[in-house]
C-alpha angles and dihedrals in degrees: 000000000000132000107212110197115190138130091030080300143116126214129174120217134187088195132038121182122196116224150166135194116257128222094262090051099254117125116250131199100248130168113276083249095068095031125129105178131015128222121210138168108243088167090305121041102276128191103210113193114206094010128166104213109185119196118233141156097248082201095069088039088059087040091051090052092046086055099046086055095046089050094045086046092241106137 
């Protein structure tokens, strides 16, 4: 999963897709590396300009949760 921070926002995202804008003004898949702008499904497809995605296992986040509440007695 991805956290996409951007706008003063967060979004969480299953899927990211890199893109540019191409010379005629469509939006092309690109490496990260030449991106400009990231799409992401949140939960429509966004493009989010100037955006920090961070990477996590969404998973260990919901484990993580689960064991705060046990700990803090809450079922």
């Amino acid at each position: 999963m991805y956290k996409i921070k951007a706008e003063g926002k967060e979004y969480y995202s299953d899927t990211l897709v890199y893109v540019k804008k191409a010379p005629n003004g469509c939006y092309v898949p690109c490496l990260a590396e030449e991106a400009e702008y990231v799409v992401g499904k949140v939960p429509e497809d966004t493009i989010f300009e100037n955006a920090e995605v961070e990477n996590f296992d969404g998973g260990s986040m919901a484990s993580d949760m689960q064991e705060a509440l046990n700990i803090m007695g809450v079922n």
